[in-house]
C-alpha positions in Angstrom: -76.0 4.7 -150.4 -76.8 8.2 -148.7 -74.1 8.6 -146.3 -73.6 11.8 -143.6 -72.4 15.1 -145.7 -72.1 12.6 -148.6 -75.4 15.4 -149.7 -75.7 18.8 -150.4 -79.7 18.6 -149.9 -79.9 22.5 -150.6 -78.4 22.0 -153.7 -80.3 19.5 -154.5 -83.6 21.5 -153.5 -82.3 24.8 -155.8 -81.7 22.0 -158.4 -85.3 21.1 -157.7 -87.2 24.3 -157.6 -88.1 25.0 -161.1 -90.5 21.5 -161.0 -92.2 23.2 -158.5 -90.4 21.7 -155.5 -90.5 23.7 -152.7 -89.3 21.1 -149.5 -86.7 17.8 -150.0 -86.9 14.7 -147.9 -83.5 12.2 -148.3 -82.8 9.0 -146.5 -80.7 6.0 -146.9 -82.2 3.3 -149.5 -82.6 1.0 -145.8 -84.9 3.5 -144.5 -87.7 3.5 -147.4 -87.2 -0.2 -147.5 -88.3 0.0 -144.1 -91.0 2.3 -144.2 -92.6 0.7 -147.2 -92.7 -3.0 -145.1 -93.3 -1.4 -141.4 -93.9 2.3 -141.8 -92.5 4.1 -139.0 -92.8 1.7 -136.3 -90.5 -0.7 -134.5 -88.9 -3.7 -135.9 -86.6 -5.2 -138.8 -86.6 -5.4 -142.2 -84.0 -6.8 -144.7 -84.3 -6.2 -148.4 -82.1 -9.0 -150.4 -81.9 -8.3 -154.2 -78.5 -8.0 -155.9 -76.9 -6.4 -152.6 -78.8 -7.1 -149.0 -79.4 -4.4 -146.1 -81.3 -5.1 -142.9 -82.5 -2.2 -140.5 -83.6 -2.4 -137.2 -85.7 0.1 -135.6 -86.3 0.4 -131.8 -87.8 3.0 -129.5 -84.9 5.2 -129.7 -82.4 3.8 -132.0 -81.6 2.5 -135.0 -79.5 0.0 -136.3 -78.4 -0.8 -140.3 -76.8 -4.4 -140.8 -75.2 -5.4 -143.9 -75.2 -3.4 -146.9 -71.6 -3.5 -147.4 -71.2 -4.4 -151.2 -70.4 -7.4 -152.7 -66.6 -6.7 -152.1 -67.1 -6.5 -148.2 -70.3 -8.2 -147.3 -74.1 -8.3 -148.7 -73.8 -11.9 -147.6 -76.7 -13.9 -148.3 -77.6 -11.3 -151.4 -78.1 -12.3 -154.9 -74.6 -11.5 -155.8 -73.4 -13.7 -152.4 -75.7 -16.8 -153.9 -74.4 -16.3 -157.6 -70.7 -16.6 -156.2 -71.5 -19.5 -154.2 -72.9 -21.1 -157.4 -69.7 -20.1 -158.8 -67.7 -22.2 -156.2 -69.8 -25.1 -156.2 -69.6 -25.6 -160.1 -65.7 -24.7 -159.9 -65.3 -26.9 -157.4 -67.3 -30.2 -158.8 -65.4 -29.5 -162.0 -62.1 -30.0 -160.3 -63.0 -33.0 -158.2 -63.1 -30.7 -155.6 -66.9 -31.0 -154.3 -70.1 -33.0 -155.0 -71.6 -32.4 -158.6 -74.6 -30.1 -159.0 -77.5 -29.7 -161.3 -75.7 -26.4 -161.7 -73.0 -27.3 -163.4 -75.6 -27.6 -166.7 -77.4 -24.3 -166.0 -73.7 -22.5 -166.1 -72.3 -23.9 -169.0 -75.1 -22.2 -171.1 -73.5 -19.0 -170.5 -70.1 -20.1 -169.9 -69.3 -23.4 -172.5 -65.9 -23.6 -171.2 -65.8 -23.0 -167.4 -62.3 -23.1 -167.4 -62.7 -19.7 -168.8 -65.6 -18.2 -166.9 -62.7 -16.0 -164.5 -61.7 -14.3 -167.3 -64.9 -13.2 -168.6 -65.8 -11.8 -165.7 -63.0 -10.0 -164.4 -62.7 -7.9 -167.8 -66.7 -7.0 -167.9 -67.8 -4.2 -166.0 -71.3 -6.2 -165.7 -69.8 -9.1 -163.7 -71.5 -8.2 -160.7 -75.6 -8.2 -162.2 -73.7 -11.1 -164.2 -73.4 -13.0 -161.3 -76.0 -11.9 -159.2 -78.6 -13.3 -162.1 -77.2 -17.2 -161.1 -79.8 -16.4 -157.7 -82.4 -17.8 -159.8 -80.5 -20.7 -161.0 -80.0 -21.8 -157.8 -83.4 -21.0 -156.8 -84.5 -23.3 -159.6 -82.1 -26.1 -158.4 -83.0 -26.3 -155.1 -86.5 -26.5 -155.8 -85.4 -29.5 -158.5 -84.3 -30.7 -155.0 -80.4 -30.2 -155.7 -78.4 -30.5 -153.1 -76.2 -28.3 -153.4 -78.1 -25.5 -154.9 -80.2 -26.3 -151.6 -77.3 -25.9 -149.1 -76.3 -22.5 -150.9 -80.3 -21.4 -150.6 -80.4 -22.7 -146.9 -77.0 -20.8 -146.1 -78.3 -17.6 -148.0 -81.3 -17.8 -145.2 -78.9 -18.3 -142.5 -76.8 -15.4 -143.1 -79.9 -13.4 -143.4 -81.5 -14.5 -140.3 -78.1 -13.6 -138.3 -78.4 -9.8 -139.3 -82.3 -9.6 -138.9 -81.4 -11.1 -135.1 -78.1 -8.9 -135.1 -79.9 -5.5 -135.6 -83.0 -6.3 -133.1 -80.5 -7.3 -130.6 -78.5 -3.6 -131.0 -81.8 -1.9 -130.9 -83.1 -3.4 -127.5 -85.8 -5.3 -129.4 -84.8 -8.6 -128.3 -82.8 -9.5 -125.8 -80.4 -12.3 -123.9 -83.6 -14.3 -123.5 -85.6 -13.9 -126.9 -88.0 -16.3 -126.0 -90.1 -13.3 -124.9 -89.7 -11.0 -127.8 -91.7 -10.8 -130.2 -90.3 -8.4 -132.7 -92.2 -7.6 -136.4 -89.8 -8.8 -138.9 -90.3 -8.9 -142.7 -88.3 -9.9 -145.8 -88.6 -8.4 -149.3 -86.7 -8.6 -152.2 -85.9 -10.9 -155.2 -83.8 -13.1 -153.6 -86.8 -14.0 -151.1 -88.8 -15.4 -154.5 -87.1 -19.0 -153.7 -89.4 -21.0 -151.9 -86.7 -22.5 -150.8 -84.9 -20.1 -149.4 -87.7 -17.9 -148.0 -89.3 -21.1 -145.9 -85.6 -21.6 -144.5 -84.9 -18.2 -143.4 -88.7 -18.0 -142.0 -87.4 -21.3 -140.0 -83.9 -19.8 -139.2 -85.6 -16.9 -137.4 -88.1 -18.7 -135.4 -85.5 -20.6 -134.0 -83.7 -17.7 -132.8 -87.0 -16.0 -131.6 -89.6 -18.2 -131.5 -92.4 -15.9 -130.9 -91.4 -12.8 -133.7 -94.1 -11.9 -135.8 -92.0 -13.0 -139.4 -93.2 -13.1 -143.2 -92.1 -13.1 -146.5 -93.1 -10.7 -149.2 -93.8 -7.8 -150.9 -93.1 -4.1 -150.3 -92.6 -1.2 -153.0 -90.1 1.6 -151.4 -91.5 4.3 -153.4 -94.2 3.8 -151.0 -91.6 3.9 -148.1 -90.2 7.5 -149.7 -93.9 8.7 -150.3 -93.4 8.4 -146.4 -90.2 10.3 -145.8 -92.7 13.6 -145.4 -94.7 12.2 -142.6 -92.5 10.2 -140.0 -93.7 10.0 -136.6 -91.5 13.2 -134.3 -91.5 10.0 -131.5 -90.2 7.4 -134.7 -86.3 6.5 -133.9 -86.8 6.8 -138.0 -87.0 10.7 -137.5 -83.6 11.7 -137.1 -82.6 9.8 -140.2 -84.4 11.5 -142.6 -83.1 15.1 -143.8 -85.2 17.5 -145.1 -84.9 20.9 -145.6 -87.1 23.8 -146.8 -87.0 26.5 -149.5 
């Protein structure tokens, strides 16, 4: 959540100095993310736990998608799939929508779903809470629900548009992206469903057909380990502070 002068890195560093520190390297959480999938090169990366971000990096720029909290965006996050579920279940127990295998799975924590709202609003929790209902629906759709399948399949979607949204502000792919072929990777909890990870692998190959895409895993303790030793030529550079005792 680093955001410009949000820091006082000397502060930090005095703060520091009787560990032994002697320099300080900060970036936003989207750039270690990055750098521990890519390193410093070009490309895009979206991390999708509880919350989502995507970064693009180009030759010269860099763009950050998403990462706006579950209150404003993060759509296709944990937190975005867990209120989905939400819906669906509300809206099968009103005769409002289709029933779901995930009706069950909810009424384990919630008996009476009538209730569920006011729960929620009144625990400072609600958002891990609901975010933890990811794997329920990762579980339904691979039961072959289809609801939880649609929500899982929508998840990928959004995530796909912001991957695509990012490469396309960075110059990495263009009008015609039948000729880029961007490195794009995918890391986080939410990417564990099968489900969802083979339909957002399909919903960017559609968009660009020849980007080099997969699905895995990537510590960003290795991306900070990193922070030190960005390329002067990465676009990464100038996003990283670091200052000196």
């Amino acid at each position: 959540g680093l955001t410009d002068g949000g820091v006082d890195a000397r502060l930090l560093l005095a703060e520091a100095a009787p560990l032994g520190a002697r320099s300080l390297c900060i970036a936003h959480d989207s750039i270690t993310s990055f750098l521990g999938a890519l390193g410093d090169g070009r490309g895009a990366v979206v991390a999708a736990g509880t919350g989502v971000v995507t970064l693009a990096v180009g030759s010269t720029s860099v763009a950050r998608v998403d990462g706006w909290g579950h209150l404003l965006g993060d759509a296709g996050s944990g937190y975005w799939i867990g209120r989905a579920a939400f819906d669906a279940v509300l809206r099968a127990n009103d005769g409002r929508g289709p029933e779901t295998l995930l009706t069950e799975e909810l009424r384990v924590c919630f008996p009476a779903l009538e209730d569920a709202y006011i729960e929620l609003q009144s625990d400072p929790d609600r958002v891990s809470r609901i975010a933890a209902f990811a794997r329920t629906v990762a579980d339904g759709a691979t039961a072959g629900d289809a609801v939880a399948i649609a929500i899982s399949e929508a998840a990928a979607e959004e995530l796909a548009h912001s991957v695509v949204s990012g490469l396309r502000r960075v110059g990495e792919v263009a009008d015609d992206a039948a000729s880029a072929a961007p490195r794009v990777r995918a890391i986080g909890g939410v990417l564990g469903s099968p489900v969802l990870s083979d339909a957002f692998v399909r919903a960017l190959l559609r968009r660009i057909p020849g980007a080099d895409v997969r699905v895995g895993t990537a510590d960003p303790l290795d991306g900070a380990a990193l922070l030190p030793v960005v390329a002067a030529d990465s676009a990464l550079r100038a996003q990283v502070l670091r200052v000196g005792a």
